[in-house]
C-alpha positions as MATLAB code, in Angstrom:
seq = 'XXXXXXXXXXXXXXXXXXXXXXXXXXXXXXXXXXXXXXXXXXXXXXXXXXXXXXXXXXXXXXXXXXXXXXXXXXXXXXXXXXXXXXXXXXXXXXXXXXXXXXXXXXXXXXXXXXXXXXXXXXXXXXXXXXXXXXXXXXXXXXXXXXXXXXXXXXXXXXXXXXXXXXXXXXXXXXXXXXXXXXXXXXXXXXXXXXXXXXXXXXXXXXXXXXXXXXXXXXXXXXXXXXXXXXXXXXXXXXXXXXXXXXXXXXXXXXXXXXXXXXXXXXXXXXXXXXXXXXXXXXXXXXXXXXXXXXXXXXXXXXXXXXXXXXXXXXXXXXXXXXXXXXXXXXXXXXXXXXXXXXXXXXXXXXXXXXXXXXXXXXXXXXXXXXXXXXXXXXXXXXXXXXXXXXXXXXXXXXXXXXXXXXXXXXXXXXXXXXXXX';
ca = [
      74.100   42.149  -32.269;
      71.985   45.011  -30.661;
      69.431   42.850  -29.194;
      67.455   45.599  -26.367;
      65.688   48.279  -28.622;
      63.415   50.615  -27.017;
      60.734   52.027  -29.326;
      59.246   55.242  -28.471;
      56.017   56.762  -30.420;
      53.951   59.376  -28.227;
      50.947   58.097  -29.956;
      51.415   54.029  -30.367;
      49.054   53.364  -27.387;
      45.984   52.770  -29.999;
      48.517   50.050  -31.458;
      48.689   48.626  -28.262;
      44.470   47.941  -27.970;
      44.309   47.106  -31.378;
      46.912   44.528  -31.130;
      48.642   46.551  -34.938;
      50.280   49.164  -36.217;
      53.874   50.386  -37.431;
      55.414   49.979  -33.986;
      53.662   47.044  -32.704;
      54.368   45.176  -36.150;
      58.031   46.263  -35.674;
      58.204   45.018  -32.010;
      56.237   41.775  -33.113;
      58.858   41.151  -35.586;
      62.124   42.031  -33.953;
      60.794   39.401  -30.785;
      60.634   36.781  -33.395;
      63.881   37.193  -34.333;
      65.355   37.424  -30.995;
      65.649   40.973  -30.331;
      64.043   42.291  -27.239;
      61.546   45.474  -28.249;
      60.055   47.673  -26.069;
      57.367   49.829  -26.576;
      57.150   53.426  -25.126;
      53.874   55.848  -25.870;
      51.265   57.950  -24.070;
      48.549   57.089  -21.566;
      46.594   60.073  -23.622;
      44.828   58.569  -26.434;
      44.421   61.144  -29.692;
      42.015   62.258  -31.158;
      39.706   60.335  -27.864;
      37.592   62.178  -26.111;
      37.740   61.380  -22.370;
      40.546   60.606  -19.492;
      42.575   57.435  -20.357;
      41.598   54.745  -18.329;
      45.248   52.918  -18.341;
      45.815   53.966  -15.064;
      45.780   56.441  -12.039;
      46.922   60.321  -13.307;
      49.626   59.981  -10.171;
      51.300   57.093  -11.632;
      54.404   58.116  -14.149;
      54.480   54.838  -16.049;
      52.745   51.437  -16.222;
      53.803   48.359  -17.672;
      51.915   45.797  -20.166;
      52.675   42.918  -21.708;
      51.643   43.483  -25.226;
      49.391   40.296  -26.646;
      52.651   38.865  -29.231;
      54.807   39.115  -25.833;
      56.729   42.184  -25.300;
      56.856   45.030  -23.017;
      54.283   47.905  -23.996;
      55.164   50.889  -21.166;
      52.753   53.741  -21.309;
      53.777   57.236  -20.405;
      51.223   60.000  -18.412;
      50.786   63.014  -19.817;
      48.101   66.229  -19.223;
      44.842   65.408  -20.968;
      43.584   67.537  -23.944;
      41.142   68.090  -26.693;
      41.660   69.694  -30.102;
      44.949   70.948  -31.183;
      45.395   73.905  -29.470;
      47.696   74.545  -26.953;
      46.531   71.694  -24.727;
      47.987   69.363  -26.919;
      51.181   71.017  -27.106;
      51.093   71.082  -23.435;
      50.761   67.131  -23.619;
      53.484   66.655  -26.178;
      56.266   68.986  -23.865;
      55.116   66.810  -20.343;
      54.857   62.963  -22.306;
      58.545   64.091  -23.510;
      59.709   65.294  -20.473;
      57.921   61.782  -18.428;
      59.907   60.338  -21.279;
      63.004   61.334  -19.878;
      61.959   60.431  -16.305;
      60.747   56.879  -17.446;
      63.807   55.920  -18.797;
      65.774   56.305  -15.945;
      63.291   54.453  -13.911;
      62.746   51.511  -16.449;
      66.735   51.190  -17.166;
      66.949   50.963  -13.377;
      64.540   48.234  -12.998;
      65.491   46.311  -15.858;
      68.666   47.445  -18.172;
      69.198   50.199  -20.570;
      69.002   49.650  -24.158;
      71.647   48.853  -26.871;
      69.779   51.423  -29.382;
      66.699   53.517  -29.026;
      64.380   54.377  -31.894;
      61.998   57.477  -31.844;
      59.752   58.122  -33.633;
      57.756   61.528  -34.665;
      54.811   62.751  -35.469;
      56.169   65.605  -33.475;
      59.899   66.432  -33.075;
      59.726   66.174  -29.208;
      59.881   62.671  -28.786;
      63.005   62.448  -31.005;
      64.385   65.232  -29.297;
      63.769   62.880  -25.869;
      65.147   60.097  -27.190;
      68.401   61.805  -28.560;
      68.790   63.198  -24.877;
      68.060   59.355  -23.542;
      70.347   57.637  -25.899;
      73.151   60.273  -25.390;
      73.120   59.908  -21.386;
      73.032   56.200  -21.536;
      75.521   56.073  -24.028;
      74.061   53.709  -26.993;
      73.102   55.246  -30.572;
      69.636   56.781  -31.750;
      67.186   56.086  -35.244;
      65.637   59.010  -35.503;
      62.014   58.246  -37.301;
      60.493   60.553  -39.092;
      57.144   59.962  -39.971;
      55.916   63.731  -40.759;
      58.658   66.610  -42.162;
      57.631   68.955  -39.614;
      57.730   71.787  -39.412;
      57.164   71.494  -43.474;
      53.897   70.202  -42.830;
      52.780   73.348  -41.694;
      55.013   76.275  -43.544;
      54.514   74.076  -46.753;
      50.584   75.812  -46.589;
      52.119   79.171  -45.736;
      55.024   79.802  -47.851;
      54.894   83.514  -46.772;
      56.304   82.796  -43.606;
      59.261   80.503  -44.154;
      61.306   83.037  -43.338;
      59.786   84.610  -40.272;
      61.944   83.828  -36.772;
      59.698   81.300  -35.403;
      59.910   79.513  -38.507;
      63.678   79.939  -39.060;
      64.167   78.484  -35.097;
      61.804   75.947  -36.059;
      64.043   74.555  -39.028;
      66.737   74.634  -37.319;
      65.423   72.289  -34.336;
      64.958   70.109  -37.434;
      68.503   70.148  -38.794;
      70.059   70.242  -35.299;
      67.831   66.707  -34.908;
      69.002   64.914  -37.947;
      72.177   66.031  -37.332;
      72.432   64.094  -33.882;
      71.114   61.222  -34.990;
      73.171   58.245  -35.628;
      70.448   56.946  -38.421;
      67.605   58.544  -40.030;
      64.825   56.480  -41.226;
      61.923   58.510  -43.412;
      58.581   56.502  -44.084;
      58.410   58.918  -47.415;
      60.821   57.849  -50.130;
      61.851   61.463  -50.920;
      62.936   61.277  -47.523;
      66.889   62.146  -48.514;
      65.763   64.683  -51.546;
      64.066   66.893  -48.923;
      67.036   66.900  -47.240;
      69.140   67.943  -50.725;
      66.437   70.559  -51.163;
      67.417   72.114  -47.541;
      71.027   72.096  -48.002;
      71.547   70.474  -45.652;
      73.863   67.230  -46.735;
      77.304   67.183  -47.477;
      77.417   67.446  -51.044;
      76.160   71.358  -50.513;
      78.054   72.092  -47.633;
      75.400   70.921  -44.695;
      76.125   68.606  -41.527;
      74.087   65.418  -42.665;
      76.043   62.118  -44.223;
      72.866   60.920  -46.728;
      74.884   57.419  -46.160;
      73.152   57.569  -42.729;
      69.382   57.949  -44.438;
      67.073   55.377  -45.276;
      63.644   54.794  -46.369;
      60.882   52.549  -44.536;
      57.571   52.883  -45.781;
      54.528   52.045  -43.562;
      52.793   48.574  -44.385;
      50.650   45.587  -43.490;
      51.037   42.624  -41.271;
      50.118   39.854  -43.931;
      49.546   37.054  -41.360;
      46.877   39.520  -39.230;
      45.372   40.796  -42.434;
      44.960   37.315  -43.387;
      43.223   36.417  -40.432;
      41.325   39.115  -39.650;
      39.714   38.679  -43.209;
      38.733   35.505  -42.391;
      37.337   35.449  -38.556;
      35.602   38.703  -38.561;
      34.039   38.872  -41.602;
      30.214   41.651  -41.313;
      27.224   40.934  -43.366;
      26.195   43.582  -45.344;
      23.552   43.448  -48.300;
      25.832   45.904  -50.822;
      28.904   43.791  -50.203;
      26.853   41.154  -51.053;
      25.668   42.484  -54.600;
      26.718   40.715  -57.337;
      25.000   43.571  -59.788;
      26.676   46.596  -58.578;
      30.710   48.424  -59.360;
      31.208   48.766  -55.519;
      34.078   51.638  -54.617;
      35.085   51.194  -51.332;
      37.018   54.253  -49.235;
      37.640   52.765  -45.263;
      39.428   55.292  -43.051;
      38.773   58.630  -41.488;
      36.177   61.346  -42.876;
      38.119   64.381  -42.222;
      38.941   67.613  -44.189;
      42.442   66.044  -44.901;
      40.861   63.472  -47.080;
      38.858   65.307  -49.369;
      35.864   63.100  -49.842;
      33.627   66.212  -50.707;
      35.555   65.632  -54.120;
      33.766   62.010  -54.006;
      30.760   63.713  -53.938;
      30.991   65.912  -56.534;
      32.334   62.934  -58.556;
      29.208   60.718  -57.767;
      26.680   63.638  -59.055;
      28.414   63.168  -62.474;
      27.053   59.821  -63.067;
      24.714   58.474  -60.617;
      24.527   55.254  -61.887;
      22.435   52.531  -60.098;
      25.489   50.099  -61.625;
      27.979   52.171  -59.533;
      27.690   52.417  -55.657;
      30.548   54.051  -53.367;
      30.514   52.235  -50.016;
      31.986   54.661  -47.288;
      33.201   52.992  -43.699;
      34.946   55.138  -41.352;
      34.119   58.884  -38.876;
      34.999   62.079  -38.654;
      34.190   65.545  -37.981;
      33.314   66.027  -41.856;
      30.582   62.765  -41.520;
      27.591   64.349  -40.538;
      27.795   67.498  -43.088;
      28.881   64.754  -45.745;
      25.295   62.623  -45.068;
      23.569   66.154  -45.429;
      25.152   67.566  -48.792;
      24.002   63.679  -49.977;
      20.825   63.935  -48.444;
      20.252   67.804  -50.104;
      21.864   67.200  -53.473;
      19.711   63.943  -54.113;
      22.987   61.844  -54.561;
      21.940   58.086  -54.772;
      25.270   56.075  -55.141;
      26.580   56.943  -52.295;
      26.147   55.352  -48.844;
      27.932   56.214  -45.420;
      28.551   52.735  -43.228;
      29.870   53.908  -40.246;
      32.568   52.824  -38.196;
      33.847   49.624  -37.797;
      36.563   47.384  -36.006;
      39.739   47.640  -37.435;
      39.995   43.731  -37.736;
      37.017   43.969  -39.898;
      38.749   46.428  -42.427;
      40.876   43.479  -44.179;
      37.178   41.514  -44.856;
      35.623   44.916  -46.365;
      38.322   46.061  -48.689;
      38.655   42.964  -50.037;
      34.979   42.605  -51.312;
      35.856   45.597  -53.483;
      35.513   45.812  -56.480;
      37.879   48.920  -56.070;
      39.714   50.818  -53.236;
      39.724   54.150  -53.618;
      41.568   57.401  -51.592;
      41.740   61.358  -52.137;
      44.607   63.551  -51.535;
      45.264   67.050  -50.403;
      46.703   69.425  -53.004;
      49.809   69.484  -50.949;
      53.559   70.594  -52.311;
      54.322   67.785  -49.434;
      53.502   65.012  -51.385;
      56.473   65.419  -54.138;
      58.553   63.448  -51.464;
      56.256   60.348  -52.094;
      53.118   58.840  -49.991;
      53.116   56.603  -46.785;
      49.494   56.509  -45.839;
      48.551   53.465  -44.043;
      45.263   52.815  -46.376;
      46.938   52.444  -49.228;
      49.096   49.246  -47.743;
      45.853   47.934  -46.837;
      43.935   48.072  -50.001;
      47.240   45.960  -51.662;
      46.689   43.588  -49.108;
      43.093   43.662  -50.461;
      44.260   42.430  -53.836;
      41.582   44.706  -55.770;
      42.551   47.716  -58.032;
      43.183   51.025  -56.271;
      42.470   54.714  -57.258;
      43.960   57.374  -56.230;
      43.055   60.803  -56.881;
      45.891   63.705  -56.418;
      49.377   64.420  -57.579;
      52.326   62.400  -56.208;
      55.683   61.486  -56.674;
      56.905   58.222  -56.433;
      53.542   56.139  -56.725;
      53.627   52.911  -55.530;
      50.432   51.903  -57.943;
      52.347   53.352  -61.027;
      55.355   51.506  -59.655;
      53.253   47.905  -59.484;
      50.580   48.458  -61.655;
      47.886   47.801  -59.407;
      45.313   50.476  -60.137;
      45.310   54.581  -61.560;
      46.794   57.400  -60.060;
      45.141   60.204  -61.463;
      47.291   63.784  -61.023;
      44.373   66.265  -61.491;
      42.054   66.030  -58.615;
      38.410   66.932  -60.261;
      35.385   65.048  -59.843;
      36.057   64.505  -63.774;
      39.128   62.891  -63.229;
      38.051   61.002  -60.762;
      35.055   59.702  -63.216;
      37.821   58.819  -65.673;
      39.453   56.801  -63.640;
      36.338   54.867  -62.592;
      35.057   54.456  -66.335;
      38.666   53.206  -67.426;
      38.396   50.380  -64.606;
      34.783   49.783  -65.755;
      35.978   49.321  -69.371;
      38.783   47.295  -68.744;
      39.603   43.886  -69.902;
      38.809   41.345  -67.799;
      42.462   39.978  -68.035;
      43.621   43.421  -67.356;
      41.434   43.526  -63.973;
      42.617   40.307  -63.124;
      46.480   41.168  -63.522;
      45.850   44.649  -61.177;
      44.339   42.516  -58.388;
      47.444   39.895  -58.512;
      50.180   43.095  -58.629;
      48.392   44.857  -55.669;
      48.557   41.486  -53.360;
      52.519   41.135  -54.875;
      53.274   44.550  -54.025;
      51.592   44.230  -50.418;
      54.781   41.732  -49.783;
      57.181   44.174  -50.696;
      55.152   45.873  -47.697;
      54.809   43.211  -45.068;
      56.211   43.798  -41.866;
      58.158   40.857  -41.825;
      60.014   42.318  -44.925;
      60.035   46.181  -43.476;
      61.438   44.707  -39.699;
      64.020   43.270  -41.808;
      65.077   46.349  -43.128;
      65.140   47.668  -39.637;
      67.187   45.567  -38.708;
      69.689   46.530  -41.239;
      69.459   50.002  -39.288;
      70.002   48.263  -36.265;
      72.914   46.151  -37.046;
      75.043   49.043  -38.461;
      75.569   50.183  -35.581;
      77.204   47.061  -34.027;
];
């Protein structure tokens, strides 16, 4: 039994202050079952405007205890804003403090028996491949984002240039090295068919190695958190109205101008879309509503985290938008969606897909064609539904949220981990 694994996700240091989140839950977990997790992120907080205030800039690392009682060590790295080159500056020094850190930690209190790192970016992977190769113990590569086919996947044009050609092969070269490969996307191994890069069409990669690990919930904090902190708020509390309820960030990437085109086709007084969450697209959202006369719509703000479980479950329906993006054939992993089946209401989702986990549990309508009309249809059809129907969607969405609880996700994990003993 591998029981020391060392967790490493540049940006898990939110997870840390809100006491959740993929590697937290993971670390949680693995403690409970007698492994001994450790944490690694960055003292640089994304997307937060500001110098950390962890600790002193000439400090390498610190070391927390993590609330659920395991080691949380956070990394410096150069401050930044945007994501220009300041940020890749960050990513290049966290991964090379990375490197340092290990040493230092393994000195102080043992090296691992497996290492898993995670992206967003490839550099941390890259860092822990180096890590686990010097201290001689195997590596789960995580991919939570196919870069760079995030980005070329919106130019097609330039697949083929050199940078992008170098770029791709960083990729291969990284799932080639790594003993496991875990994808959060379920197409996870036919992205890597579509590449060439398996066996079967004469690539380096074993598919046996490959598995799939979607995101999810933590059940037991969900649980709680909907009961102990609960807000009071007069549309949740409306009896008379359809309320549609969209919690998360107001950004370009989630296409809630769409929303707003959709409420101008009916602006019922029966139908209300409730909207908690921020963003650089908030404030020119509340003006198009405020010029365009749209009634059903109001903007909430932000709110606590622990007081997402509370509003999502006084839906009526939970609701998200997706980009047209050729990157969503390999299937969906977005954290809102494993919190609205936790919410045990009906969920809509406009945009195309493969792999849908609401066509998979019937828990709600995934409508392909993303038009305010569509969108409209998809409303009316929950509107006219029978009663019994509504009442079966709620009960599949909480059933599928257990196929998604950590508890049931870390076990899967641990499959990962225990191949390699």
């Amino acid at each position: 039994m591998k029981k020391r694994i060392w967790l490493m996700n540049h940006y898990a240091t939110d997870m840390l202050i809100n006491q959740g989140g993929r590697h937290y839950w993971f670390a949680k977990y693995l403690k409970k079952q007698g492994y001994e997790p450790v944490v690694f992120s960055c003292n640089v907080r994304h997307g937060k405007e500001g110098k950390s205030k962890f600790f002193a800039e000439d400090a390498l690392w610190r070391l927390h205890e993590a609330p659920d009682g395991f080691p949380f060590v956070v990394i410096r790295s150069t401050f930044y804003s945007g994501n220009g080159l300041g940020r890749i500056s960050n990513m290049v020094v966290f991964a090379w403090n990375l490197i340092k850190t290990s040493k230092e930690y393994a000195r102080h209190f043992g090296k691992p028996d497996i290492i898993l790192a995670s992206s967003v970016h490839p550099l941390t992977i890259l860092a822990g491949e180096y890590i686990a190769k010097k201290m001689k113990v195997p590596c789960i590569a995580e991919v939570r984002d196919l870069w760079p086919e995030s980005i070329y996947a919106y130019y097609p044009n330039k697949k083929k240039s050199l940078v992008a050609r170098l770029l791709y092969t960083v990729e291969k070269h990284i799932y080639e090295r790594a003993d496991s490969i875990v994808f959060t996307m379920e197409g996870g191994r036919d992205y890597i068919m579509e590449k060439g890069w398996d066996h079967e069409h004469g690539g380096p990669i074993d598919l046996k190695k490959v598995y799939y690990i979607n995101n999810g919930v933590d059940l037991e904090a969900f649980d709680i958190n909907k009961r102990e902190y609960a807000i009071q708020d007069d549309d949740l509390n409306d009896p008379s109205i359809l309320k549609l309820i969209y919690a998360g960030s107001i950004r370009r990437a989630n296409n809630l101008d769409l929303m707003l085109d959709a409420a101008k086709l009916e602006q019922s007084t029966k139908i209300r879309f409730l909207i908690w969450g921020d963003g650089d697209q908030l404030e020119r959202m509340k003006r198009r509503v405020l010029d365009e006369k749209i009634q059903n719509i109001v903007f909430k703000g932000k709110v606590d985290k622990k007081n997402v479980p509370m509003i999502v479950s006084r839906a009526d329906v939970n609701f998200l938008i997706l980009e047209d993006s050729p990157l969503f054939r390999f299937g969906l992993s977005c954290n809102k969606i494993f919190d609205y089946l936790a919410a045990g209401k009906p969920i809509i989702i406009i945009g195309d897909a493969d792999f849908s986990i609401i066509e998979k549990h019937q828990c709600g309508i995934h409508a392909r064609d993303i038009s305010p009309s569509s969108f409209m249809e998809a409303i009316d059809q929950i509107v006219e539904m029978d009663p019994e129907q509504y009442k079966m969607m709620c009960t599949n969405a909480r059933e599928a949220a257990e196929d998604y609880d950590f508890k049931v996700l870390t076990q899967k994990l641990v499959t990962v981990i225990e191949s390699h003993s």
